[in-house]
ZANU-677785 format. One line per 3 residues: their letters; for each residue x, y, z of C-alpha. Coordinates in Angstrom, 1 decimal, padded with zeros to 4 digits, always signed. Example, Ala and Ser with C-alpha at 12.3 -4.5 7.8 and 13.67 -1.06 7.14 Angstrom:
! ZANU-677785
as = +012.3/-004.5/+007.8 ~ +013.7/-001.1/+007.1 .
***
This chain:
! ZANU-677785
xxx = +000.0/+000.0/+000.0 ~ +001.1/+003.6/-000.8 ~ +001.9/+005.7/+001.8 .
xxx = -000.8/+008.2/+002.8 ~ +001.3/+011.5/+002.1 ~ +002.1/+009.8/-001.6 .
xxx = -001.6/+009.3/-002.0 ~ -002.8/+013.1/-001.3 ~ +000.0/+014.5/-003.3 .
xxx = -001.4/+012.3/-006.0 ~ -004.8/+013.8/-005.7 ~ -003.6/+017.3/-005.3 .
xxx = -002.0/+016.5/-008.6 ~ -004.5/+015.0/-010.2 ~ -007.2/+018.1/-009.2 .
xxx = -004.8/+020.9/-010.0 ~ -004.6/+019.1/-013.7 ~ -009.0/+019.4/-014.4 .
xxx = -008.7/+022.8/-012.9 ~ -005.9/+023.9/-015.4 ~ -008.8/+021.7/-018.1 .
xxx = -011.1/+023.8/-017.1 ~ -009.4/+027.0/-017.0 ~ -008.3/+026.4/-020.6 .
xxx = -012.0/+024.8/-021.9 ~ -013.2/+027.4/-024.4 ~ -016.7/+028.6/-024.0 .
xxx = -019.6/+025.9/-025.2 ~ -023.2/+026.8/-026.2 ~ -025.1/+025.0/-023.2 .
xxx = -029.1/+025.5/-024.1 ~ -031.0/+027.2/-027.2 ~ -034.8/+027.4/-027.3 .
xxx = -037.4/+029.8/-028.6 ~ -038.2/+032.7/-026.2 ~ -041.6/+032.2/-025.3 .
xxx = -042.2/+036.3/-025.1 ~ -041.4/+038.3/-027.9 ~ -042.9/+041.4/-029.9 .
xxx = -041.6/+040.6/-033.1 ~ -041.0/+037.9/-035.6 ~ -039.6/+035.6/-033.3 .
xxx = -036.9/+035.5/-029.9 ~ -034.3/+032.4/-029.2 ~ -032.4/+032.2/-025.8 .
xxx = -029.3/+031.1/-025.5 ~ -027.3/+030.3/-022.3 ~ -023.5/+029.8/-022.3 .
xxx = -021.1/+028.0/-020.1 ~ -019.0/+030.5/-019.1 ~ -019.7/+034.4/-019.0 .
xxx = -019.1/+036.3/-022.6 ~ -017.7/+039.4/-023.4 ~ -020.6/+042.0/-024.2 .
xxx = -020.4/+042.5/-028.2 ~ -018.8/+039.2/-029.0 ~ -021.9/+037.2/-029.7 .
xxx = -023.2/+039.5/-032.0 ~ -020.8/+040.2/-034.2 ~ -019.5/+036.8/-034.1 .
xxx = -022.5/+035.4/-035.5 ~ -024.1/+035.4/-038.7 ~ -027.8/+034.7/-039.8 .
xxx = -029.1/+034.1/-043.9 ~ -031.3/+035.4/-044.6 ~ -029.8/+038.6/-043.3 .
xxx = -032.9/+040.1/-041.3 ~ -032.2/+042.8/-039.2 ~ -032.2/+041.2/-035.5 .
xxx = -030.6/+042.8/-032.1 ~ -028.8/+040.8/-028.9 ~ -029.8/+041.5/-025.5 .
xxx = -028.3/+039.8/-022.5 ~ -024.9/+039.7/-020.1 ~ -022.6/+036.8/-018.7 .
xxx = -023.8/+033.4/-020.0 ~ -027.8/+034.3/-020.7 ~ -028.6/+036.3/-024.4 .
xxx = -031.7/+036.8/-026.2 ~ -031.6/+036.9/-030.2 ~ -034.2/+039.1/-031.1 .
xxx = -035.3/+039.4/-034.7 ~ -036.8/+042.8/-035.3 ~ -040.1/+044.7/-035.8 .
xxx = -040.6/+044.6/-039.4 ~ -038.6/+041.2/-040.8 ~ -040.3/+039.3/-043.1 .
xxx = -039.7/+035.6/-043.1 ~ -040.2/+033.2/-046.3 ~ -038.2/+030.4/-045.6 .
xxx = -036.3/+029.2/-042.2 ~ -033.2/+031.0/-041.0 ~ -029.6/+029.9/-041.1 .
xxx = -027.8/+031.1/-037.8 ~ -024.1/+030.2/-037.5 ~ -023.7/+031.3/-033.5 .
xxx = -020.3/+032.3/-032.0 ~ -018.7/+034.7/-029.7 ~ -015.7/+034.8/-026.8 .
xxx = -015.9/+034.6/-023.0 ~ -013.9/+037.1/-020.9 ~ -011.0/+034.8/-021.0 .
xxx = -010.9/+036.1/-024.6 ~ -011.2/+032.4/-025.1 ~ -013.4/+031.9/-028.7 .
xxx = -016.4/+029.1/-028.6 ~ -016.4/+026.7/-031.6 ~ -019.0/+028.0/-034.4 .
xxx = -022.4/+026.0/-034.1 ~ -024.4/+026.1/-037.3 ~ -028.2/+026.2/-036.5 .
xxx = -031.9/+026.0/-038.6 ~ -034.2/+028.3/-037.0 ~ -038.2/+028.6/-038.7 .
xxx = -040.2/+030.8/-036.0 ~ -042.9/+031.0/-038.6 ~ -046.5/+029.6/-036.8 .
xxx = -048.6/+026.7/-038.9 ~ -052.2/+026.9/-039.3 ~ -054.4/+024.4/-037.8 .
xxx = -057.9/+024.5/-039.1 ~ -061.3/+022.6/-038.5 ~ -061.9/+021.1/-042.5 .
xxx = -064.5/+020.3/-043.9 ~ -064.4/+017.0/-044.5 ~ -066.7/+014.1/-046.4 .
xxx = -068.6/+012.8/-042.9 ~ -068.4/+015.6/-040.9 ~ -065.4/+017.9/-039.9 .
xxx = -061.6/+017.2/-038.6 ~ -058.6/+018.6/-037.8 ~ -055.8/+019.5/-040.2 .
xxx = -052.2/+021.2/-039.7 ~ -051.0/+023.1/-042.8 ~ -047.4/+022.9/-043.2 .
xxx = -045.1/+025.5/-044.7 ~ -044.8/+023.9/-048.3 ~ -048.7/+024.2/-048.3 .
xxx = -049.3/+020.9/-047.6 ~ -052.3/+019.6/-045.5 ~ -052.1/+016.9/-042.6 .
xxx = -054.9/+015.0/-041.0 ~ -054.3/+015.2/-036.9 ~ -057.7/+013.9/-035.9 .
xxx = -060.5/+011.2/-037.2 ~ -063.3/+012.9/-038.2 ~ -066.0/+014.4/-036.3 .
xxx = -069.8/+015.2/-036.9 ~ -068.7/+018.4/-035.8 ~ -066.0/+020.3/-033.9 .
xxx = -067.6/+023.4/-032.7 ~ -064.5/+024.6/-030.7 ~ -061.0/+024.5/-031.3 .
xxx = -057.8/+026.4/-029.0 ~ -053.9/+026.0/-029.2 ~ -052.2/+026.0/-026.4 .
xxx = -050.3/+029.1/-026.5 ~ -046.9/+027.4/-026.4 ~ -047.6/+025.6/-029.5 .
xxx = -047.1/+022.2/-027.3 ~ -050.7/+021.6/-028.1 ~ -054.2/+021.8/-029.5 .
xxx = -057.6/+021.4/-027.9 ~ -060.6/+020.6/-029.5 ~ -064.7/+020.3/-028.7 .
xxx = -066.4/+017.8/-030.6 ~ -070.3/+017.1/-031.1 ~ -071.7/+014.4/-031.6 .
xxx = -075.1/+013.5/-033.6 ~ -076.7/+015.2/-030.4 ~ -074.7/+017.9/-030.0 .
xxx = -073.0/+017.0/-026.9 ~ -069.8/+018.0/-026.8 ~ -066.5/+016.3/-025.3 .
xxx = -063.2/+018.0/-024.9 ~ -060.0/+016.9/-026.5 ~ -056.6/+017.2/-026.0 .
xxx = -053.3/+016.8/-028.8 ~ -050.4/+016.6/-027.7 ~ -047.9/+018.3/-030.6 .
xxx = -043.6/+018.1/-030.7 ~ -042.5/+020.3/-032.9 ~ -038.3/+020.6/-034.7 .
xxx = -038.8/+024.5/-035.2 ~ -035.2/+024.5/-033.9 ~ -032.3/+022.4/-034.5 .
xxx = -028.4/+021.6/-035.6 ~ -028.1/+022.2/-039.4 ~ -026.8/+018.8/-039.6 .
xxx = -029.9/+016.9/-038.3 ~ -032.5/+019.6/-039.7 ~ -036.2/+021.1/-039.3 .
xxx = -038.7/+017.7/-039.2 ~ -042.5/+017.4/-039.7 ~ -044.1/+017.8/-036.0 .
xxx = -045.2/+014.5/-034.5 ~ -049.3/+014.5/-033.5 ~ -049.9/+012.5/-030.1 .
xxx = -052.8/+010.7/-029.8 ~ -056.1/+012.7/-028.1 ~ -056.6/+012.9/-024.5 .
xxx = -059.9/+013.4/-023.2 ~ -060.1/+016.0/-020.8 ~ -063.9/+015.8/-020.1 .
xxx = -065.3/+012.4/-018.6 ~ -069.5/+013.3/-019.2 ~ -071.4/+014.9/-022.3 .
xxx = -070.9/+018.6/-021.5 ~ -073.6/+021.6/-022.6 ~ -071.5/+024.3/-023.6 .
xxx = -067.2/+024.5/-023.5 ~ -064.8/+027.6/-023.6 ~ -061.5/+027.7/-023.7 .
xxx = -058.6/+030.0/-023.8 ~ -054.5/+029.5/-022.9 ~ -051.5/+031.4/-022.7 .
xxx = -048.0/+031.4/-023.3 ~ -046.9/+028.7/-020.4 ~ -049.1/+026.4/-021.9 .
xxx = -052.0/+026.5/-019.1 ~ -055.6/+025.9/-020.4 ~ -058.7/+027.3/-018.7 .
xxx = -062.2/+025.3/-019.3 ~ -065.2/+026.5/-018.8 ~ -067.9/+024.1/-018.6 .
xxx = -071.3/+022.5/-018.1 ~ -072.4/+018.8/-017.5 ~ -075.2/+017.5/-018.6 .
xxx = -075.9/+015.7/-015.1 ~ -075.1/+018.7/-013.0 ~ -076.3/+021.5/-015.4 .
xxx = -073.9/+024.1/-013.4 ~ -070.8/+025.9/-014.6 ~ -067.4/+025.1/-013.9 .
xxx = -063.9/+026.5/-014.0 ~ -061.3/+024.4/-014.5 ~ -057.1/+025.4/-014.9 .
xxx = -054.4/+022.8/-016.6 ~ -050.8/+023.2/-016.3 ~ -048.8/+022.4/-019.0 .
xxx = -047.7/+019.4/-017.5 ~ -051.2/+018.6/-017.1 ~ -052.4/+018.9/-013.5 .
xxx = -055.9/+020.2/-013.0 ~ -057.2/+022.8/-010.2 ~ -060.9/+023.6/-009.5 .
xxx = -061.3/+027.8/-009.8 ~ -063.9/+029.2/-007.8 ~ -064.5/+032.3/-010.0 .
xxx = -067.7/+034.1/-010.7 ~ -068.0/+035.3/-014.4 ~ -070.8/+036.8/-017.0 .
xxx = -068.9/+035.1/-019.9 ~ -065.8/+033.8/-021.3 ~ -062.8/+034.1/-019.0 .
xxx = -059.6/+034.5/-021.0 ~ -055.7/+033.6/-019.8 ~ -053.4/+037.1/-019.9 .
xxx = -050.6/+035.6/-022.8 ~ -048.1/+036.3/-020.5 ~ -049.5/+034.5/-017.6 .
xxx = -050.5/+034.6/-013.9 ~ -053.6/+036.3/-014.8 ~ -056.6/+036.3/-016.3 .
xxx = -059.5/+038.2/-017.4 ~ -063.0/+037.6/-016.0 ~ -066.5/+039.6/-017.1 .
xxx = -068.9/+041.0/-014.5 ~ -072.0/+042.8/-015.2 ~ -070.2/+045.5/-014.0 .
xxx = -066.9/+045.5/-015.9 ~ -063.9/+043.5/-016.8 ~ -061.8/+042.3/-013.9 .
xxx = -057.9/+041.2/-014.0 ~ -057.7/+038.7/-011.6 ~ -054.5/+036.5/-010.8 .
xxx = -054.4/+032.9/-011.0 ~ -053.9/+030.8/-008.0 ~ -050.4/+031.0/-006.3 .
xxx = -049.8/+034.5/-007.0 ~ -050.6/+037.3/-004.7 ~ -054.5/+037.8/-005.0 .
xxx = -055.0/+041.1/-006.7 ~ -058.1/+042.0/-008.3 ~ -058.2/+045.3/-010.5 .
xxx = -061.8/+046.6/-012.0 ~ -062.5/+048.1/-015.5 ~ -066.0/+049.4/-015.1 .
xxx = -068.1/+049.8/-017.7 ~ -069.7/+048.0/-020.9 ~ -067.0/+046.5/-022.4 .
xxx = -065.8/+043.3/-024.1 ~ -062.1/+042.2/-024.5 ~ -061.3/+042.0/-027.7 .
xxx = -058.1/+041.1/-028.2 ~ -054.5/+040.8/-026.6 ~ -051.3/+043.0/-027.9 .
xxx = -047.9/+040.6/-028.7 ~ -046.0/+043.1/-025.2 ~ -047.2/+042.2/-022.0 .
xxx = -050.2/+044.6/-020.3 ~ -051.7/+045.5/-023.7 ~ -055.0/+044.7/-025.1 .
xxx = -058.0/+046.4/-027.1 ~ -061.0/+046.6/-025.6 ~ -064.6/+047.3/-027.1 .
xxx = -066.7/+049.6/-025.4 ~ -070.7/+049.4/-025.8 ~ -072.0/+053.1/-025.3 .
xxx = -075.3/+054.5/-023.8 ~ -075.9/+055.7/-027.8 ~ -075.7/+052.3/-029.2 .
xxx = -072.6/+053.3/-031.1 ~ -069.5/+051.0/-030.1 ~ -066.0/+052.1/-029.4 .
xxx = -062.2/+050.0/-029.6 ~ -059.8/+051.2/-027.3 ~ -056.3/+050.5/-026.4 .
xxx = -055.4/+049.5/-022.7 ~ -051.7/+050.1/-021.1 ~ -050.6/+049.3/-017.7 .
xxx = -051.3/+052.7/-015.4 ~ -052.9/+054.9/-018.6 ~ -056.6/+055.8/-019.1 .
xxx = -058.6/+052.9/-021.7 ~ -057.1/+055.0/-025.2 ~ -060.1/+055.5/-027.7 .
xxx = -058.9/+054.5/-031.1 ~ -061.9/+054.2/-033.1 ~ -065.8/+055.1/-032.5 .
xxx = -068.7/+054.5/-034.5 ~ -071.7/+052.5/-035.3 ~ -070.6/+048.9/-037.0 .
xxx = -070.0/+046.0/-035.6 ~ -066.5/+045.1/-034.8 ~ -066.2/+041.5/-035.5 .
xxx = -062.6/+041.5/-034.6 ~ -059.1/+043.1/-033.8 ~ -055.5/+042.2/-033.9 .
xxx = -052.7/+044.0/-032.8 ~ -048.9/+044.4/-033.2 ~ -046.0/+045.2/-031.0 .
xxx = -047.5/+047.3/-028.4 ~ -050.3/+049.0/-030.4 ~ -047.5/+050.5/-032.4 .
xxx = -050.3/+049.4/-035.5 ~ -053.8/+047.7/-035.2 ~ -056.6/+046.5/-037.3 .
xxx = -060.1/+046.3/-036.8 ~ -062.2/+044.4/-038.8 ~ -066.0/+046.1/-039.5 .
xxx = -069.2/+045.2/-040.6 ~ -072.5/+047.1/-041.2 ~ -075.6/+046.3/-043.2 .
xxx = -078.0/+043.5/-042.1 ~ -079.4/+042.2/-045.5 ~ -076.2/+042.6/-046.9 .
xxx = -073.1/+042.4/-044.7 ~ -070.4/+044.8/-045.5 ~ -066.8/+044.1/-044.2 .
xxx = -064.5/+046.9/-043.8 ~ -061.0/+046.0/-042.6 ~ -059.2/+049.3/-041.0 .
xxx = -055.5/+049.3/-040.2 ~ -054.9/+052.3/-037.6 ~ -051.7/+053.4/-035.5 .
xxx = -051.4/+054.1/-031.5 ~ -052.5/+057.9/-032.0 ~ -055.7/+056.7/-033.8 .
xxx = -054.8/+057.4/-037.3 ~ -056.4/+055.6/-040.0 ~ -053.7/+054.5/-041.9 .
xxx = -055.2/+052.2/-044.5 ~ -059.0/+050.9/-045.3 ~ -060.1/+048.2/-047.4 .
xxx = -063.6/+047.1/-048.1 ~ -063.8/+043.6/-048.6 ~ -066.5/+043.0/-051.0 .
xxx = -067.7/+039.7/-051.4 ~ -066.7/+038.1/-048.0 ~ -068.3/+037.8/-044.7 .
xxx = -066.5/+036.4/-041.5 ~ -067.6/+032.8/-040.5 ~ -069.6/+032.9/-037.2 .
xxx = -067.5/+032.2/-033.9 ~ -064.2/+033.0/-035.3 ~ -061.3/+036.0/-035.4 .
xxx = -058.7/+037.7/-036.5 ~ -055.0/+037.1/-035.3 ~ -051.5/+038.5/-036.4 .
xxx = -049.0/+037.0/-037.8 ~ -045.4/+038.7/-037.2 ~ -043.0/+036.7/-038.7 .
xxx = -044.3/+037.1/-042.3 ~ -046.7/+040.3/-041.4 ~ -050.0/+039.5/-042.4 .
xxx = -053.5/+038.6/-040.7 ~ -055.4/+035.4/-040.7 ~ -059.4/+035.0/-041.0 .
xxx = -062.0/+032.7/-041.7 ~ -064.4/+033.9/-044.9 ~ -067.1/+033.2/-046.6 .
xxx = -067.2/+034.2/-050.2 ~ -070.4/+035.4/-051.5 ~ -071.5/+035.2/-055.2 .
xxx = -073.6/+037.8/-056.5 ~ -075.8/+036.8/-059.1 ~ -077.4/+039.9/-061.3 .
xxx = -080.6/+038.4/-063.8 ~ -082.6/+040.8/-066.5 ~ -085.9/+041.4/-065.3 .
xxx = -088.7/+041.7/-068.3 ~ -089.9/+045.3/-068.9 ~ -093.7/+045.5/-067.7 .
xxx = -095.8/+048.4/-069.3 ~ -093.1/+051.4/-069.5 ~ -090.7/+049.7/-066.9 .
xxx = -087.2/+049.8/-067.9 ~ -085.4/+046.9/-068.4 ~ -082.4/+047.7/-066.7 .
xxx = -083.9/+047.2/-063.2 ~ -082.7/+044.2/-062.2 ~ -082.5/+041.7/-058.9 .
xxx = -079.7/+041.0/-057.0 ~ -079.4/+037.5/-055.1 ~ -076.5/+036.6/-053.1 .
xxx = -075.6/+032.9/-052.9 ~ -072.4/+031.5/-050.3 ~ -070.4/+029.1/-051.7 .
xxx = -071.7/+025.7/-050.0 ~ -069.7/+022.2/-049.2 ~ -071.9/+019.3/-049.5 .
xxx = -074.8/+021.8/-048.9 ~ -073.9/+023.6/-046.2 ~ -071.9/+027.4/-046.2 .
xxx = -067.8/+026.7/-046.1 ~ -065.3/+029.6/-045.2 ~ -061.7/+029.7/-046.7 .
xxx = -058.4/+030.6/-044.6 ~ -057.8/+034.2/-045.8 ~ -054.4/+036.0/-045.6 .
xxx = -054.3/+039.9/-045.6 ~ -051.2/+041.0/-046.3 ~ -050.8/+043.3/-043.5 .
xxx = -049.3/+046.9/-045.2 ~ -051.4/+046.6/-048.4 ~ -054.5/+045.1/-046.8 .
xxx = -054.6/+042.7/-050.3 ~ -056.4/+038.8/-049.8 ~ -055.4/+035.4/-051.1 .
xxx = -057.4/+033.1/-050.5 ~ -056.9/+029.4/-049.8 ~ -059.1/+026.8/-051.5 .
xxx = -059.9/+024.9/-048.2 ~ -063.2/+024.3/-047.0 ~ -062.9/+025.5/-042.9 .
xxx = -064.6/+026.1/-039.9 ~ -062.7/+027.3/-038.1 ~ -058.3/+028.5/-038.4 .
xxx = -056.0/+029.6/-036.1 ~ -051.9/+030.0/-036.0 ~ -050.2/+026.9/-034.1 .
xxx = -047.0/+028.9/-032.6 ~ -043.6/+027.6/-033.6 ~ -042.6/+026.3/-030.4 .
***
């Protein structure tokens, strides 16, 4: 046996040696994912195993195509954040790099990035109605079987899921959860893959009378609800690691999730109420007044607001952490919908008036109210139960349409009549008899539609997560 002294000098030896390693290790790229917060086109995270020297990162990397972008961050956390205004067509080529404060330089990692969203849709389908995720060659994927009818349908605002309501021949409904993996982000070597669809989960264990849903950006689901046995509402929370919790909240309608989290927004007959979730410091704040949430803003705290008035005329205003409601637009039409970019640095509100024959006028407006652009959208009206969202990485807006076909037909002169009076009927375009929207994209500067041949119910953007 060695003698003891021999033995320590060995391991004093041996430990100065992996210190000297590490001393001399250069930097390594320890974890990459998507920010789950960001106002623009798309945010990644990166975290680094030893601290780097402010400037290195950025100008060590490179990204094709060559969007403009900005790095935030010190020491070993940094936030790639592409900016307000980049327009994405295809995924992004990022070679990262950078030096520590040792001035020792990291090994280039070559990266394919695609924060573009998918759109998942409700199709109309022979037999009834099913899920479908559109990837970003245009191609169409079947995620569900098909359905009678699938009344409701909600991503889960981390893109790590959908959730569904389907009907049966009845009408009773039964809630649905799928599971999604998505490659959004990986090593240029391996690639970008197709995202893998889990099989559904059944959230609800009896027929249910009515289901709404809404989620945020941590993944959490809130259900409201109605049993056929019991006949009484009920407010239910998932986590995204799918725990459930019993809320004991009073509402006059649909509760929806703040994007950010922690909160949520509840209606009472005398306002809107922000209300924090359970676990965080019980704070209720009051909005009072007729109004309807109307949408969310992409930076935390922002959100339009619709305003019902004593006058019957209706109001969209713009709401900002410790400032007054802002009134952006006022008037008499509906407002079937509202999406919003940045902060509220640009917003569109979609309009209709008319009752035998719906007008849609789509407005595009900035923070100070300014009507910027407006198109009338002849020949389209918006498919019952759905909205408008924003789409930042390739800047344009989603909706569900119907198109209308108006049919003119010469109407024989009588006595001194002229013949030029004629009749106007308008006809939707139907789907095995019954009215069929199309996914529309507005381009969001020029306010110009394409429309997709696809027979829908309902569309909404899956997040690239």
């Amino acid at each position: 046996m060695k003698p003891l002294p021999l033995l320590m000098a060995a391991g004093l030896v041996l430990g100065l040696a992996q210190q000297q390693l590490l001393i001399r290790r250069p930097p390594r790229l320890v974890a990459i994912e998507p920010a789950r917060t960001s106002s623009g086109a798309g945010a990644l995270d990166l975290r680094f195993s030893r601290p780097m020297e402010g400037g290195s990162v950025g100008t060590s990397s490179r990204m094709s195509p060559a969007l403009a972008h900005g790095w935030l961050g010190e020491g070993s956390q940094w936030r790639l954040l592409l900016s307000p205004g980049a327009i994405l067509d295809k995924p992004i080529e990022l070679q990262l790099g950078g030096r520590d404060r040792r001035q020792l330089t990291m090994a280039p990692q070559r990266w394919r990035w695609d924060p573009r969203p998918r759109m998942v849709a409700v199709v109309v389908v022979p037999g009834g109605e099913q899920l479908q995720l559109r990837h970003q060659d245009g191609s169409w994927q079947a995620v569900s079987e098909v359905w009678p009818s699938i009344p409701h349908l909600q991503v889960l605002g981390d893109g790590s899921g959908l959730v569904m309501a389907t009907a049966d021949g009845k009408g009773r409904l039964q809630v649905w959860r799928l599971a999604i993996q998505q490659s959004n982000l990986a090593p240029a070597n391996l690639g970008l893959k197709a995202p893998l669809v889990g099989a559904a989960q059944r959230l609800s264990q009896s027929p249910l009378l009515f289901a709404h849903m809404s989620s945020n950006r941590q993944g959490e689901l809130l259900l409201q609800s109605a049993t056929e046995l019991s006949g009484q509402a009920q407010t239910q929370i998932w986590a995204a690691s799918g725990g459930r919790q019993e809320l004991q909240v009073e509402s006059s309608g649909a509760i929806q999730l703040v994007p950010q989290g922690g909160a949520m927004v509840v209606p009472h007959p005398e306002g809107l109420i922000l209300m924090r979730l359970p676990g965080q410091p019980q704070r209720r704040q009051m909005l009072p007044g007729s109004r309807d949430l109307s949408s969310f803003c992409a930076s935390g705290g922002r959100a339009l607001l619709v305003r019902h008035r004593p006058d019957y005329s209706r109001s969209m205003e713009l709401v900002e952490p410790g400032e007054a409601p802002r009134i952006l637009w006022q008037g008499r039409q509906a407002v079937l919908g509202s999406a919003c970019a940045r902060g509220g640095e640009r917003i569109w509100l979609l309009l209709m008036d008319g009752m035998g024959q719906p007008r849609l006028q789509l407005l595009a407006l900035n923070r100070t109210a300014k009507i910027l652009q407006r198109k009338q959208l002849n020949g389209w009206q918006l498919e019952p139960g759905t909205k408008m969202e924003f789409d930042a990485s390739r800047n344009q807006l989603l909706l569900a349409l119907k198109p209308i076909t108006v049919r003119r037909r010469e109407i024989k002169p009588i006595g001194n009549a002229r013949s030029e009076i004629k009749a106007i009927s308008i006809e939707p375009i139907t789907f095995e008899g019954r009215q069929a929207a199309r996914p529309a994209l507005i381009d969001a500067d020029r306010l110009t539609l394409r429309g997709l041949d696809k027979p829908i119910r309902r569309i909404q953007w899956l997040p690239a997560h």
